[in-house]
MILONU-68666 format. One line per 8 residues: number of its first residue (from 1); their letters; for each residue x, y, z of C-alpha. Coordinates in steps of 0.25 Angstrom, whole numbers, always signed. Example, Ala and Ser with C-alpha at 12.3 -4.5 7.8 and 13.67 -1.06 7.14 Angstrom:
2
1> AS> +49,-18,+31 ~ +55,-4,+29
//
This chain:
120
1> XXXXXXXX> -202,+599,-418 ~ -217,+597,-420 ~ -214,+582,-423 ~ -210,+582,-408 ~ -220,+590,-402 ~ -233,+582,-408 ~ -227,+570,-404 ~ -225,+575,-390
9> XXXXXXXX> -240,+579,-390 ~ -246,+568,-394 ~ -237,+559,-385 ~ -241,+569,-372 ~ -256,+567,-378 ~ -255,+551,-379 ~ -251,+550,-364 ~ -262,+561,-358
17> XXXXXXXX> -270,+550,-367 ~ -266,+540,-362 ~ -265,+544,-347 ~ -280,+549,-346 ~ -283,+534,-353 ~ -277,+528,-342 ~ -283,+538,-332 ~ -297,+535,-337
25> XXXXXXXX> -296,+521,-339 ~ -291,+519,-325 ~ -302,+524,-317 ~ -312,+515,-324 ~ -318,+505,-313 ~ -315,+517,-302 ~ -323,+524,-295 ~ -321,+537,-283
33> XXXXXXXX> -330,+542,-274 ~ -329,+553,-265 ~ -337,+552,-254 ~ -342,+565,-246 ~ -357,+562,-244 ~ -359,+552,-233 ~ -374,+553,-237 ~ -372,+540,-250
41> XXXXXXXX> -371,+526,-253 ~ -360,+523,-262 ~ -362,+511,-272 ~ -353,+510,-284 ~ -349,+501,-295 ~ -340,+498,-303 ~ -341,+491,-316 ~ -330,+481,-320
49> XXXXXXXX> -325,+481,-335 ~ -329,+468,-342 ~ -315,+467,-349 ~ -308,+469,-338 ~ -303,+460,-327 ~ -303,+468,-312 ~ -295,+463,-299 ~ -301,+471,-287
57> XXXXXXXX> -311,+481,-284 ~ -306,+492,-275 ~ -313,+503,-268 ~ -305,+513,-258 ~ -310,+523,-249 ~ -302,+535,-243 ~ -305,+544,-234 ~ -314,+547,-219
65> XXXXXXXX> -329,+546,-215 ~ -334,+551,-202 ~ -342,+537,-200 ~ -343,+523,-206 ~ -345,+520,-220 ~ -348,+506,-225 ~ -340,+504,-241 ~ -342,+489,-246
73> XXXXXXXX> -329,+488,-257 ~ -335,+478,-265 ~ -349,+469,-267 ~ -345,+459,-262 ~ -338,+464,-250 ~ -341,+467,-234 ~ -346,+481,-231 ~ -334,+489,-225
81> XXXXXXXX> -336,+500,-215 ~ -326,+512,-212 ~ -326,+525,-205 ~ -316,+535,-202 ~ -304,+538,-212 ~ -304,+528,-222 ~ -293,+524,-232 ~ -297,+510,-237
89> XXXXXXXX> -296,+500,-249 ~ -305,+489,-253 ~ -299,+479,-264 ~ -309,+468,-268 ~ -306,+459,-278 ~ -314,+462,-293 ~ -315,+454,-305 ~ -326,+459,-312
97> XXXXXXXX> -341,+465,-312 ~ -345,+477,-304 ~ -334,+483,-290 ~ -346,+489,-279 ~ -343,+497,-269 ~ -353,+504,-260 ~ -350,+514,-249 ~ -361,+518,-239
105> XXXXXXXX> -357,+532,-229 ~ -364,+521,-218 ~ -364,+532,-206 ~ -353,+542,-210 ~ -358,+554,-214 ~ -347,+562,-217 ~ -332,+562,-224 ~ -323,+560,-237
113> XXXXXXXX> -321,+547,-243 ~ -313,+543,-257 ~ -319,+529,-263 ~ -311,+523,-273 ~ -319,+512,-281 ~ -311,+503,-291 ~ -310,+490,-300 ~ -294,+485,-303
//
């Protein structure tokens, strides 16, 4: 009976392992920001792993602002202005290097806005 019980145990223990693994490992190259202060530039990086071959940088932005926001999705790309209720996705392609993404409140001033930052 004991047999069957430490071997239930470590089983159960192996796969709380292995999920937090996989939980930690997959939120390498992401970032989220919460936006409430309308009063800040946002400039973010993310670095791309050496060893590891990337397909697209994605940022994605949820949520309403009560005037027009300026995002640029990557360096390379055109600066993208928004107002109102936003639910967007911007997916650039990304092999290596460093994904940028900048947002700027421009002439809002107010609301809640969810930006998701990523390398896949």
């Amino acid at each position: 009976m004991d047999y069957k019980k430490g071997l239930t145990t470590t089983i159960i223990l192996l796969l709380i392992g292995l999920g937090v693994a996989i939980i930690v490992g997959g939120n390498q190259g992401r970032d989220v920001f919460f936006i409430n202060d309308f009063n800040a530039i946002v400039n973010n990086s993310i670095p791309g792993n050496k060893n590891k071959d990337y397909t697209y940088q994605i940022v994605r932005l949820k949520g309403e602002v009560n005037d027009t926001i300026i995002v640029k999705p990557c360096e390379t790309c055109k600066e993208v202005k928004l107002v109102g209720d936003i639910s967007v996705k911007f997916k650039n392609e990304f092999e290596s290097g460093t994904s940028r993404f900048s947002f700027d409140p421009y002439k809002a001033t107010s609301g809640k806005l969810k930006i998701v930052h990523k390398i896949r």
